[in-house]
KOLBA-697910 format. One record per residue (C-alpha): x, y, z; residue in three letters; residue number from 1. Coordinates in pm, 1 decimal. Last residue first. Layout:
<recs>
REC       east      north         up   code   pos
REC          X          Y          Z    ALA   NUM
...
</recs>
This chain:
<recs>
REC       east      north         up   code   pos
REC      442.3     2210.5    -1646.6    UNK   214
REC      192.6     2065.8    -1418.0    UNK   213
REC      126.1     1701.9    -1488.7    UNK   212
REC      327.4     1481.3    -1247.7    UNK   211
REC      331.1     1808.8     -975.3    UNK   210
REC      -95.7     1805.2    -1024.2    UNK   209
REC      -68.6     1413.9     -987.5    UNK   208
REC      120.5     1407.8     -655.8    UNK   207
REC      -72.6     1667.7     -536.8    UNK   206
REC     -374.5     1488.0     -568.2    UNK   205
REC     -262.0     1143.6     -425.7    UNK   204
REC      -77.3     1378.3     -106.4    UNK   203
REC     -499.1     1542.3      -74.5    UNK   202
REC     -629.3     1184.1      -45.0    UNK   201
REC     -383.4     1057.1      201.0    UNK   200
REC     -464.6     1365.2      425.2    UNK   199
REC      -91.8     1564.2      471.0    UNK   198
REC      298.4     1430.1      452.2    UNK   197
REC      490.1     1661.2      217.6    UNK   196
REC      482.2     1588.7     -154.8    UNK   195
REC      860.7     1548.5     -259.7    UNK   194
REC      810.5     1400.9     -610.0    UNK   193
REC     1098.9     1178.0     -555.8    UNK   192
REC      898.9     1090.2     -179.9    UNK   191
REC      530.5     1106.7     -282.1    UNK   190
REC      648.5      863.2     -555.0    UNK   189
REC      820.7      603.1     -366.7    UNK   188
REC      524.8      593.2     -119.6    UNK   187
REC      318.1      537.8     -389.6    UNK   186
REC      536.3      262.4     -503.3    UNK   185
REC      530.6       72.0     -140.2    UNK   184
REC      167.2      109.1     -172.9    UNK   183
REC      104.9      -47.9     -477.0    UNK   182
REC      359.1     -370.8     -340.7    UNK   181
REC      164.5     -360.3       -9.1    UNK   180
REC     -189.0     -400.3     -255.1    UNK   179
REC      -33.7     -658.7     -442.3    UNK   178
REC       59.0     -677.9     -793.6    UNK   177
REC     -169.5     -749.4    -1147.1    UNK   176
REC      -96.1     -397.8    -1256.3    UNK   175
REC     -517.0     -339.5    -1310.4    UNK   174
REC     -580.6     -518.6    -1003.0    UNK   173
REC     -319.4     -336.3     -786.5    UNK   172
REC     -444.9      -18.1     -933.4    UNK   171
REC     -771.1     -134.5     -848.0    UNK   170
REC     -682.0     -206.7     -489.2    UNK   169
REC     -503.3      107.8     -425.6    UNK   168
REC     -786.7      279.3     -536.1    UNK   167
REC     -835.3      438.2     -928.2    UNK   166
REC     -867.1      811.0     -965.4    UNK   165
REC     -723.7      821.2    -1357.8    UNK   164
REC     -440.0     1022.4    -1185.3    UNK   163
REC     -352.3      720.4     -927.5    UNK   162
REC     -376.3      449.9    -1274.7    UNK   161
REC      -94.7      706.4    -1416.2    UNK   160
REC       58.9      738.3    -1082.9    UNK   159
REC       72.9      329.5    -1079.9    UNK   158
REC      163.2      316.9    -1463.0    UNK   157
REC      441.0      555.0    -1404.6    UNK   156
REC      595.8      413.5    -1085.0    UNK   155
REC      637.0      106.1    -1264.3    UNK   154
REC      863.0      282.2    -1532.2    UNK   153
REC     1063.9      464.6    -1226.1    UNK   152
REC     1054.1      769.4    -1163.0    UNK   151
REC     1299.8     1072.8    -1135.0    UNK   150
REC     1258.7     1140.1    -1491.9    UNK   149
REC      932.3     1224.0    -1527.7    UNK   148
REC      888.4     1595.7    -1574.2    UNK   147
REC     1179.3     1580.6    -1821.3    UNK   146
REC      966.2     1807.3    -2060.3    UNK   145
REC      889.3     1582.0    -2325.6    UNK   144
REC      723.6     1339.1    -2066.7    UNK   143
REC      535.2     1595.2    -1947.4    UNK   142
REC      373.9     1654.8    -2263.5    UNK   141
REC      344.9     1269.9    -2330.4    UNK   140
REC      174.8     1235.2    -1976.9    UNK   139
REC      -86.0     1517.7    -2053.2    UNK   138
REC     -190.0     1344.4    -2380.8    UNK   137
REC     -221.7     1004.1    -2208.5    UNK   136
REC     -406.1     1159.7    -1904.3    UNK   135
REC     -664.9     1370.1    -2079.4    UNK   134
REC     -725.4     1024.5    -2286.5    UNK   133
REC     -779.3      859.2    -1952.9    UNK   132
REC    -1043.7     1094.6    -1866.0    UNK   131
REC     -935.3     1254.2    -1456.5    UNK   130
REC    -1113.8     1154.0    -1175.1    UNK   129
REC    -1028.4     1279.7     -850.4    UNK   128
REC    -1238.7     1155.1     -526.2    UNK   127
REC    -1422.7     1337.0     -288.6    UNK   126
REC    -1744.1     1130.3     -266.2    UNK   125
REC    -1912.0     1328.2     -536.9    UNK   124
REC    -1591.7     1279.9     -748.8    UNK   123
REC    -1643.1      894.2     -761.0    UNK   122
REC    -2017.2     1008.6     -750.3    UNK   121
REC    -1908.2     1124.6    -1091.7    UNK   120
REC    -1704.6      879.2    -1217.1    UNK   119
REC    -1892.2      614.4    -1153.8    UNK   118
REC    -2206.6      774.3    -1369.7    UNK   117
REC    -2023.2      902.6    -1638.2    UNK   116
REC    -1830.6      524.1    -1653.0    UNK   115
REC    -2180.6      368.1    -1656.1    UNK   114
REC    -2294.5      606.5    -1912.3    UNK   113
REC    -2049.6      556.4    -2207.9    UNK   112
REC    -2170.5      837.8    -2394.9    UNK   111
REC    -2071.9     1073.3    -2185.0    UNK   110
REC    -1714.9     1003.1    -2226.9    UNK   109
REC    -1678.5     1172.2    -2539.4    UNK   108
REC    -1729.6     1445.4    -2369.3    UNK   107
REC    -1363.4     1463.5    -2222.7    UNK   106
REC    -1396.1     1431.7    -1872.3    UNK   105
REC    -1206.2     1602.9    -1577.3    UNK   104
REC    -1279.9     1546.8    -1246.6    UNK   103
REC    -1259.8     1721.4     -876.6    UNK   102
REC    -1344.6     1582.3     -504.2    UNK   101
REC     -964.9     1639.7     -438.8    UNK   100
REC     -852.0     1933.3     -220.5    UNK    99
REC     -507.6     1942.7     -398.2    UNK    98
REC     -627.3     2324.5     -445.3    UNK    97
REC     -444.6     2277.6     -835.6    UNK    96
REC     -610.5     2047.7     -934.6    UNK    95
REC     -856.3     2214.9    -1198.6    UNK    94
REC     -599.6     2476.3    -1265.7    UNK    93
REC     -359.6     2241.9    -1360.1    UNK    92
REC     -637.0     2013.9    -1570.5    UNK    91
REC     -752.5     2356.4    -1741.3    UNK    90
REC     -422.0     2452.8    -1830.1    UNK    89
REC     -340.1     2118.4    -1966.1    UNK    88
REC     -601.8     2155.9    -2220.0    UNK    87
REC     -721.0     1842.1    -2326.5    UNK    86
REC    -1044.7     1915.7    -2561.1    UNK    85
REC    -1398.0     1840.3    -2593.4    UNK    84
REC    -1452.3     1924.9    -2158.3    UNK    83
REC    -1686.9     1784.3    -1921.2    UNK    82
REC    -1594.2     1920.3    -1553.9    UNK    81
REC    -1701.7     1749.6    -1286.9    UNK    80
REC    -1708.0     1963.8     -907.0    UNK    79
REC    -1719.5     1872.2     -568.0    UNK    78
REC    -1735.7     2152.3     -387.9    UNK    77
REC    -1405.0     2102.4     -127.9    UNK    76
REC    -1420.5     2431.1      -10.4    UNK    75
REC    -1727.5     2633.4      -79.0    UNK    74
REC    -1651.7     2995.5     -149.8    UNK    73
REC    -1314.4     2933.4     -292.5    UNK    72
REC    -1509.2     2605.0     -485.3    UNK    71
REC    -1776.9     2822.4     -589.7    UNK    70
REC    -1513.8     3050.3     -772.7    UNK    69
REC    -1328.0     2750.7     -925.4    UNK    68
REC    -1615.0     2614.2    -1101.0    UNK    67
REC    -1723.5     2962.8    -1197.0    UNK    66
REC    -1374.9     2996.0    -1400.3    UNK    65
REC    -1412.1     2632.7    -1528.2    UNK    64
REC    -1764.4     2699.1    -1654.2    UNK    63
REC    -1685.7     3081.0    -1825.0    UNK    62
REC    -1377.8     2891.9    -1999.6    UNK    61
REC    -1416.2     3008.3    -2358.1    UNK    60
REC    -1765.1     2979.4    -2500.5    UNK    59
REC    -1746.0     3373.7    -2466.0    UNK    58
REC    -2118.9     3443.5    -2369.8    UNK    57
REC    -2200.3     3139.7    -2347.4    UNK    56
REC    -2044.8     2809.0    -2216.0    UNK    55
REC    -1696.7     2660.2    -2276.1    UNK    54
REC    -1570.6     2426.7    -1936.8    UNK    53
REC    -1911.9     2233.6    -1942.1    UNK    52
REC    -1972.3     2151.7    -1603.8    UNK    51
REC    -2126.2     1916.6    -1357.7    UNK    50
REC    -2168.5     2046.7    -1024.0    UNK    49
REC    -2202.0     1789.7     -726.8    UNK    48
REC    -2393.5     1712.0     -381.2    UNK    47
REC    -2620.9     2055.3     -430.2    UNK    46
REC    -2786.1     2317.6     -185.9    UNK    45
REC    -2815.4     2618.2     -481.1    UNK    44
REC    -2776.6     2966.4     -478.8    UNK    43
REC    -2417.7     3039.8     -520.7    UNK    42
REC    -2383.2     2726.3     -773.3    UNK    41
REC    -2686.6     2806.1     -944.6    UNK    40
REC    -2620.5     3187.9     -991.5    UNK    39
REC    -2209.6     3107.3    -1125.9    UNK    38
REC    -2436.7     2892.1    -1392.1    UNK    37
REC    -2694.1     3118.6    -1468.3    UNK    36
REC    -2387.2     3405.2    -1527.9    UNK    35
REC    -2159.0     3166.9    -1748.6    UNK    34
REC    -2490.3     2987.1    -1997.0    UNK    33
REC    -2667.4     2709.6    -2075.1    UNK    32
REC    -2854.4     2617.2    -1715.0    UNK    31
REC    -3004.5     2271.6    -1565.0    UNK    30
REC    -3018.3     2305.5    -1165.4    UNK    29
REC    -3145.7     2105.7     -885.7    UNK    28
REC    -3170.3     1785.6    -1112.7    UNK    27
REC    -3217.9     1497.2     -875.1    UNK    26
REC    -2993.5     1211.7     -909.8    UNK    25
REC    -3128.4      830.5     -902.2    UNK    24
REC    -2978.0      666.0    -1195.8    UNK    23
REC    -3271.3      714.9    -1427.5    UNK    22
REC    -3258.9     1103.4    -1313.3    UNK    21
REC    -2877.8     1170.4    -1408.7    UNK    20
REC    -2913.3      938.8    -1731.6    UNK    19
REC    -3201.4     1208.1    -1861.9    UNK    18
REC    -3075.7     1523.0    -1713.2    UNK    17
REC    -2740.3     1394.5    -1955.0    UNK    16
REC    -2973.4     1379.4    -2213.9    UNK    15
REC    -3084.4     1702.9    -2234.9    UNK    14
REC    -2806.9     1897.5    -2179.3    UNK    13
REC    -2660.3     1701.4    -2426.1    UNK    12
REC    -2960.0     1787.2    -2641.2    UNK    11
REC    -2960.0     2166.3    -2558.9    UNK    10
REC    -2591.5     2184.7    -2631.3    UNK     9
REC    -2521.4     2529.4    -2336.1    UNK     8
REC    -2414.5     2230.1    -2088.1    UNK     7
REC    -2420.6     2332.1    -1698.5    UNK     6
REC    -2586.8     2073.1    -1474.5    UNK     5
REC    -2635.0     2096.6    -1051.7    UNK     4
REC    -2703.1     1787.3     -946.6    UNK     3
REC    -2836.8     1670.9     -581.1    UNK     2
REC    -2764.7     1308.5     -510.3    UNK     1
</recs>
């Protein structure tokens, strides 16, 4: 798997080219800054970007906005962001192509490596990962906001398990119900949250981004 890296922290930058390389990824690109970064992805043949959302100049959101600009160019990029805080901002903006193929870590969870690793080629196959701490906080907020009120208390924990990027059969594992059962909620969901029928992936996407978007 080719790797492009932005992290401006030279020993997180550091050690995350570590754990890439010991679990088989090469390191295309390694950069610390917003204009190296938006070079690498224009420049670069790569499986996955993984981004720091605050780099230099500004260490405001110079990762996130080249994120999105190599994923207008290239469709479907897939792209991990790595993140300190839970912005909701970020997370809509993040999702908000419903192409999937798109996470959102805190840093935090770069320490645990085998969940860094899953979770990105979870996103380097197309899938959505999203921190489960991002998802808590996120949840509350739309929680206070009547965002949820249409669903059911089972239908939260599967869209909350859906956000988190888990399968139908992990959700099912994780709820301790069958896989029809998981499905026959999902369905529920797409329908109260009215997400039109399109890829399976994409509706799982959408259906997160109108959970979470305020």
């Amino acid at each position: 798997m080719r790797v492009v890296l932005a992290e401006d922290l030279f020993l997180l930058r550091d050690g995350l080219t570590r754990t890439l390389r010991e679990h088989g990824c090469e390191v295309v690109a390694s950069v610390d800054n917003g204009p190296a970064l938006v070079r690498a992805l224009a420049q670069t043949d790569l499986d996955v970007a993984v981004i720091d959302i605050r780099l230099p100049p500004t260490h405001t959101d110079e990762g996130l906005k080249a994120a999105l600009e190599a994923r207008r160019s290239r469709p479907g990029l897939p792209v991990l962001i790595l993140s300190q805080y839970v912005d909701q901002l970020y997370a809509h903006e993040l999702l908000a192509s419903g192409e999937g193929a798109v996470g959102y870590l805190l840093k935090d969870r770069v320490t645990h490596t085998a969940q860094f690793i899953d979770a990105l080629r979870t996103v380097a196959t197309g899938g959505t990962v999203m921190d489960p701490q991002v998802i808590a906080k996120l949840l509350t907020r739309s929680e206070k906001r009547g965002r949820t009120d249409s669903l059911t208390p089972r239908e939260h924990e599967v869209l909350t398990l859906m956000a988190e990027g888990r399968s139908n059969t992990a959700v099912a594992q994780a709820l301790h119900i069958s896989e029809s059962a998981v499905a026959k909620h999902i369905a529920s969901i797409f329908g109260k949250l009215e997400i039109e029928q399109s890829p399976e992936d994409n509706r799982r996407v959408l259906a997160v981004l109108a959970y979470l978007k305020g």
